[in-house]
C-alpha positions in Angstrom: 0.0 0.0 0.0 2.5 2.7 1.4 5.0 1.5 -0.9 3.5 2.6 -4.0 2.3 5.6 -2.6 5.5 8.6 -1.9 4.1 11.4 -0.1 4.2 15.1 -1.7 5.9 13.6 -4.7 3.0 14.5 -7.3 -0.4 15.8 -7.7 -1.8 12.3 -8.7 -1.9 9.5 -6.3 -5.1 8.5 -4.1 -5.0 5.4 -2.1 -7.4 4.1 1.1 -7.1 3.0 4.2 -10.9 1.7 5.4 -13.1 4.6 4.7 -10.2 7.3 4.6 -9.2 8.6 0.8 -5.4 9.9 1.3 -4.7 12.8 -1.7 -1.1 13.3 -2.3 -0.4 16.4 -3.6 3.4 18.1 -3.8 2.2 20.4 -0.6 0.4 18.4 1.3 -1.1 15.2 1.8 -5.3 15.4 2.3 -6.7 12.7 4.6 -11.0 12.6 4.3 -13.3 10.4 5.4 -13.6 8.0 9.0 -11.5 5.0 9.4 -13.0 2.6 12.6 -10.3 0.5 14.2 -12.0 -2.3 15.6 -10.5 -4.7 18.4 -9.8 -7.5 16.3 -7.0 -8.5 13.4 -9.5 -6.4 10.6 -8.7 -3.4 13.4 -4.9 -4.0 13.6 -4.7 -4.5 10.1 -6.3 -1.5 9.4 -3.9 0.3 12.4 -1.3 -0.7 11.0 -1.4 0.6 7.2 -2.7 3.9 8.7 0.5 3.6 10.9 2.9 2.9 7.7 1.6 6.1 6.0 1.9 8.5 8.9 5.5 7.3 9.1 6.0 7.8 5.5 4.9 11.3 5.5 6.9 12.2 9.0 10.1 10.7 7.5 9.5 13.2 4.2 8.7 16.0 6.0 11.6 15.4 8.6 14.4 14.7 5.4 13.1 18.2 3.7 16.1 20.7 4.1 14.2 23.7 3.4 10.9 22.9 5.5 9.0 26.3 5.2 7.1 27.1 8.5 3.9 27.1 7.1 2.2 26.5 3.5 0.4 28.8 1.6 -3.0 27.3 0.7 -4.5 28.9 -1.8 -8.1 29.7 -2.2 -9.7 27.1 -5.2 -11.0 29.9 -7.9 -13.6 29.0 -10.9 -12.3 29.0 -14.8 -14.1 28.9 -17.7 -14.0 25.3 -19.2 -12.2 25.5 -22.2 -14.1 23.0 -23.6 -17.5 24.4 -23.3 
């Protein structure tokens, strides 16, 4: 799962974990939905990929040498489809 998936390297990638869609995008990574960890091995298994993605996106954030304090998120605007 993880493995396929390198945080902030594209604008691309969307993978799940339970109910949660993870959005990768070069400035962030977007985590929507509700995940329920259950007490059982469906729980831990769960638990566990959720835990392999978090460490995945520390270790890129903590190996970026020019970390800004805090990204600029930009309002979404409306354009004309081109195609219209």
């Amino acid at each position: 799962m993880t493995d396929k998936f390198k945080p902030y390297a594209n604008e691309a990638d969307v993978i799940r974990i339970g109910g949660l869609e993870i959005e990768n995008r070069v400035d962030r990574v977007t985590l929507t939905g509700d995940i329920v960890l259950t007490k059982d091995k469906a729980g831990l298994a769960l638990a566990k990929e959720l835990q392999a993605l978090v460490e995945e996106v520390t270790k890129a954030l903590e190996t970026d040498k020019v970390l800004p304090e805090v990204v600029e998120v930009k309002e979404a605007r409306a354009v004309k489809n081109p195609f219209a």
